[in-house]
C-alpha positions in Angstrom: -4.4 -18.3 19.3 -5.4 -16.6 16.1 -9.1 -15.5 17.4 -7.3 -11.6 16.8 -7.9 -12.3 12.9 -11.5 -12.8 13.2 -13.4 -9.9 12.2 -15.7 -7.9 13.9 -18.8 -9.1 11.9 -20.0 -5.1 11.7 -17.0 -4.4 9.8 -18.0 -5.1 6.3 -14.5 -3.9 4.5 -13.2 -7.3 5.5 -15.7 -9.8 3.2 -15.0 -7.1 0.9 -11.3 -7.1 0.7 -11.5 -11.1 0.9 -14.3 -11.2 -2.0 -12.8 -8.1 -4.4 -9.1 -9.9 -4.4 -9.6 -13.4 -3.9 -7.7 -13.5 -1.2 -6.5 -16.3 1.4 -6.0 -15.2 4.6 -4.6 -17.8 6.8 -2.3 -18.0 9.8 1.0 -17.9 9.4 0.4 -18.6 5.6 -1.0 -22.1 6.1 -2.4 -22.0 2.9 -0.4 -19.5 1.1 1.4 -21.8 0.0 -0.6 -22.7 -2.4 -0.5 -19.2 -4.3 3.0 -18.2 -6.2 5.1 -15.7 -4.8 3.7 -13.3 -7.2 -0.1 -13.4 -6.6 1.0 -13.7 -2.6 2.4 -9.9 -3.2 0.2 -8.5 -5.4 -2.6 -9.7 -3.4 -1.3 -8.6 0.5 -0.5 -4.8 -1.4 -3.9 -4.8 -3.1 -5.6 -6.3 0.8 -3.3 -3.3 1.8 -4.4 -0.6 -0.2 -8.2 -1.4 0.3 -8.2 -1.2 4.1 -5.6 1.7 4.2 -6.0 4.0 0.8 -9.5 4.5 -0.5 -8.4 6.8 -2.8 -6.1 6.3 -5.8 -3.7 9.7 -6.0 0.0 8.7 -4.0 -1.1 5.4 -2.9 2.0 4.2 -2.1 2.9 6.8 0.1 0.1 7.2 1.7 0.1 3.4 2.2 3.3 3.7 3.9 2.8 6.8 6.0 -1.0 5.0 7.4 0.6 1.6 8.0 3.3 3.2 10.4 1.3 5.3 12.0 -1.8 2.6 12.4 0.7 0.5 14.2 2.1 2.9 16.4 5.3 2.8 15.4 8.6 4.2 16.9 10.7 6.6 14.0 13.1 3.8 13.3 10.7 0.9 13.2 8.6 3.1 10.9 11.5 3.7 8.8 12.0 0.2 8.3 8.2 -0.4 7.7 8.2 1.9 4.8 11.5 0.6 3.4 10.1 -2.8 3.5 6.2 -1.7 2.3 8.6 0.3 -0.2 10.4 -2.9 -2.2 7.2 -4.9 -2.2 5.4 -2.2 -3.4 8.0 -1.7 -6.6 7.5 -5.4 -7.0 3.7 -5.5 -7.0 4.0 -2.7 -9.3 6.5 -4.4 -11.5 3.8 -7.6 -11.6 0.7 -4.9 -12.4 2.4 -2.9 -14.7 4.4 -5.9 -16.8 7.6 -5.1 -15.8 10.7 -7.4 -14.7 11.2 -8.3 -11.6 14.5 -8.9 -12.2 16.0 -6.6 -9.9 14.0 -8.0 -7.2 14.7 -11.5 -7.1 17.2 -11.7 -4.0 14.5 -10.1 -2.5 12.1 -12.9 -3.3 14.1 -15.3 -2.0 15.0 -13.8 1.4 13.4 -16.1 3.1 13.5 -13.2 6.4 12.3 -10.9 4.5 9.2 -12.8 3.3 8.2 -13.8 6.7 9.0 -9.9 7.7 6.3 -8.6 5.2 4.1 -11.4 5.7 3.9 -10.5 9.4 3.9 -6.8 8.8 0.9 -7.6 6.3 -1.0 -9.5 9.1 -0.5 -7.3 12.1 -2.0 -4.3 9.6 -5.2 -6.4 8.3 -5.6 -6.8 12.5 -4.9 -3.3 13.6 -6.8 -2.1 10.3 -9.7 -4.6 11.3 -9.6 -3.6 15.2 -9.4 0.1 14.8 -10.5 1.5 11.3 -14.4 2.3 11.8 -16.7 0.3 8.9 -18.7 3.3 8.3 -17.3 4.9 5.3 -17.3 8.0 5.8 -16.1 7.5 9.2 -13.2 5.4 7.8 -12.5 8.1 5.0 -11.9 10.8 8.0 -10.2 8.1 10.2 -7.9 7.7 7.7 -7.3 11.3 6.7 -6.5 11.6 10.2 -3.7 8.5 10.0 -2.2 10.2 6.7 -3.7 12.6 4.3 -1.7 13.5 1.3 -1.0 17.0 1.4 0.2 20.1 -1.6 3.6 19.2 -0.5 3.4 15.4 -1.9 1.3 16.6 -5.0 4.0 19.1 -5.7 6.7 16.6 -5.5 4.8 13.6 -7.5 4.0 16.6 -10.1 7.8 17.4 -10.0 8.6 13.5 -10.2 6.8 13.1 -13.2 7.4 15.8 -15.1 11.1 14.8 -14.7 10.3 11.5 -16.5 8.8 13.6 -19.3 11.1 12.8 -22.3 9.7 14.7 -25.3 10.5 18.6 -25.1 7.8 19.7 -26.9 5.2 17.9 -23.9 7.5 19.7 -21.5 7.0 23.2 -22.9 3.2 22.3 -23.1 3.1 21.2 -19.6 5.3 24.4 -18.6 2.8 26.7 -20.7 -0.3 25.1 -18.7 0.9 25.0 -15.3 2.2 29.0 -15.8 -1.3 29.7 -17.5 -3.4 28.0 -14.3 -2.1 30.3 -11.7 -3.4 33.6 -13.3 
């Protein structure tokens, strides 16, 4: 029944994944169980991000726009993908970075929800472990071709976090730089 969640022994990123993040992978959760609802998300986003974003600028977008697009899906399926990826991701983050989580525990407790992301998480490590080559630089350029982040993005992250610049004096600085680099 589960024989699609064995790996293709050539593809190495699995044992990696598994061995880097002290993961359990188990159907249905069997064991999960056994982790706390924390670790279960920060460790499913971080399984995420190493099969899906090898490199570390936009990650959660381009997390988002590869796991929609690895499964195929329709334009309102993927919307709900990414708005589900989305509010795990700010929790993960919240875990990471120290912050409350607070504001997401109704979301931890939606019982729906969990098993939502639980099985969005598995059919990705399966698609990701059936299709994404084990060949780096093969997967690198498979990936690209799934999602690659383009100036667009960069200019609107850039623009995102100059906004939460506080100080006016850092502004001005950053203003002065960016004006100065395209001479």
């Amino acid at each position: 029944m589960f024989d699609a969640c064995i790996p293709d022994p050539s593809w190495k990123g699995y044992c990696e994944i598994v061995d880097k993040n002290s993961l359990i992978f188990c159907p249905m959760g069997m064991k999960s169980h056994m982790l706390s609802a924390y670790q279960r998300i920060a460790d499913y986003i971080a399984a995420l991000e190493a099969a899906l974003v090898p490199k570390s600028f936009l990650i959660q977008r381009s997390l988002k726009e590869r796991a929609v697009r690895l499964l195929g899906l329709t334009e309102d399926k993927a919307r709900q993908t990414k708005k589900l990826l989305g509010k795990f991701y700010a929790v993960r983050s919240a875990l990471v970075h120290g912050a409350s989580v607070k504001d997401q525990l109704l979301l931890l407790q939606d019982r729906n929800c969990w098993y939502e992301f639980e099985q969005l998480v598995r059919d990705l490590i399966v698609a990701a472990l059936r299709k994404v080559p084990a060949e780096e630089n093969s997967r690198q350029s498979y990936l690209a071709s799934l999602y690659e982040t383009d100036d667009n993005a960069r200019a609107e992250q850039i623009e995102e976090n100059f906004k939460a610049i506080k100080d006016p004096n850092a502004r001005k600085s950053l203003l002065a730089v960016l004006s100065t680099s395209q001479q």
